[in-house]
Steps between C-alpha positions, in 0.01 A plus 500: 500500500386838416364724774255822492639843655326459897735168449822712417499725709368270838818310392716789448371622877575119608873482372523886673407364808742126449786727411498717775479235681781338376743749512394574864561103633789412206308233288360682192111453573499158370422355845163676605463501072447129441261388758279864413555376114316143580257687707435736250480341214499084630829462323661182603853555683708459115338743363450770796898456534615551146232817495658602826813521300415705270474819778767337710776489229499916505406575839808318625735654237350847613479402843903387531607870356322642739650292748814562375457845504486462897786230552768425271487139446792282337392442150760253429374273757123567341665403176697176623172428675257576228688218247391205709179704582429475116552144460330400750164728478451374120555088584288549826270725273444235267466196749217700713240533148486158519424476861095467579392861580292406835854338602680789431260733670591281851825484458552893448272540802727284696776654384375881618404344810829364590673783415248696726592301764849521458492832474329538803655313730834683387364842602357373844859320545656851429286715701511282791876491467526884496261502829777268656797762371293817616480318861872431504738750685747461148299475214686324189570718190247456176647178338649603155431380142604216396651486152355285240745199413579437159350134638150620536429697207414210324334354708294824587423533115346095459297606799332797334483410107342170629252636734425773207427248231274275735329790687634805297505698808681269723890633406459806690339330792785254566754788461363712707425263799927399445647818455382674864516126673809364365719787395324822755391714196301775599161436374473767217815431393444092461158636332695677231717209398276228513274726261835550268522114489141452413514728181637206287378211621092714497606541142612122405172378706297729279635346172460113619148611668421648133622233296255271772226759413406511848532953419205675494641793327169733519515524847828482593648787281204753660647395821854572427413832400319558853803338627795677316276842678501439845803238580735812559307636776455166615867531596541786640229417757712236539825694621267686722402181720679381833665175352366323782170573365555488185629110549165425713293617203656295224422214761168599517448535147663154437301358761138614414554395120592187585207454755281595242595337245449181688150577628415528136700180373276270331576094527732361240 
């Protein structure tokens, strides 16, 4: 697919727009990029997700330094993470080209949707709980941290490669969503890894989304460029936000996708 100039640089502007985006919520772009791709462009989900990887595979890499740059985060759990991340994201990868696109497309809606939800309903269970310690004459102290067991890094990295392969955004959605619920990670800091873990597996879903030839390679490379631009300042917005609100936006954002994406479904 070759593209004239106006198309270059409207795609450039688009993957500007994704990345900061991404680095501002934790996720790369690739969420608001795939349903804008099949709007766009009327790419069926395969093919709007492997394009999507294209600018997600370096907006996450650039996105996790910058991260890192903010809160040290334990690369050897990344690492011990990232191996079953790997494996997982390239089988998953491989079993979602052969899934029927229309399918797909309800599936990852559902899946935005429920993490939405989730999402939600944690941050309304925490504020109401913090209204209930304000009112009491002895508040409790902030609960700490909870250390990641040598038990759920695996677990942790099947979760994310195989949500990457099937919906190539998906790892850093479900790591996210576990870090601050199940282990109290500040939400910037839970950010940063779960973009650290989904550096390789983006990478491995790129290859077996390539080898599908569900890449469209002419607009996804003017988009990583855009992308690769604005994904640090992305970021640093981020560090600037009340975590509070920066949790109720990500719900928001993986709310309205997923409501849109359905009103658009077609029948299967």
């Amino acid at each position: 697919m070759q593209l004239a100039i106006p198309a270059i640089l409207l795609n450039t502007a688009l993957g500007a727009g994704l990345g900061f985006a991404g680095g501002l919520l934790g996720i790369g772009g690739g969420l608001i990029a795939i349903p804008m791709l099949a709007w766009l462009y009327g790419m069926d989900q395969h093919l709007a997700q492997g394009t999507a990887l294209v600018m997600i595979a370096p907006n996450v890499l650039i996105g996790f330094y910058r991260y890192h740059q903010k809160h040290r985060i334990d690369l050897r759990a990344v690492a011990a993470i990232s191996v079953f991340s790997m494996i997982a994201a390239y089988v998953s990868g491989r079993l979602a080209s052969g899934i029927d696109a229309a399918l797909l497309r309800i599936a990852f809606a559902l899946f935005l949707l429920a993490l939405g939800l989730y999402f939600g309903l944690d941050l309304l269970r925490r504020r109401l709980a913090g209204k209930g310690a304000a009112a009491s004459p002895s508040p409790p102290a902030p609960r700490a941290p909870r250390e990641l067991s040598s038990a759920s890094l695996p677990m942790l990295g099947i979760a994310s490669g195989a949500m990457s392969g099937i919906f190539t955004i998906g790892g850093g959605l479900v790591v996210v969503p576990a870090l601050v619920g199940l282990f109290r990670m500040e939400q910037t800091r839970a950010q940063g890894m779960a973009l650290a873990l989904v550096v390789p597996s983006s990478l491995i879903a790129l290859f077996a989304y390539a080898q599908g030839q569900h890449v469209a390679w002419a607009i996804g490379l003017p988009m990583a460029v855009g992308g690769i631009a604005s994904v640090s300042a992305g970021v640093a917005l981020a560090h600037r936000f009340p975590p509070a609100r920066l949790r109720l936006l990500f719900c928001a954002v993986l709310v309205g996708t997923a409501v849109t994406m359905l009103v658009e479904a077609r029948p299967f």
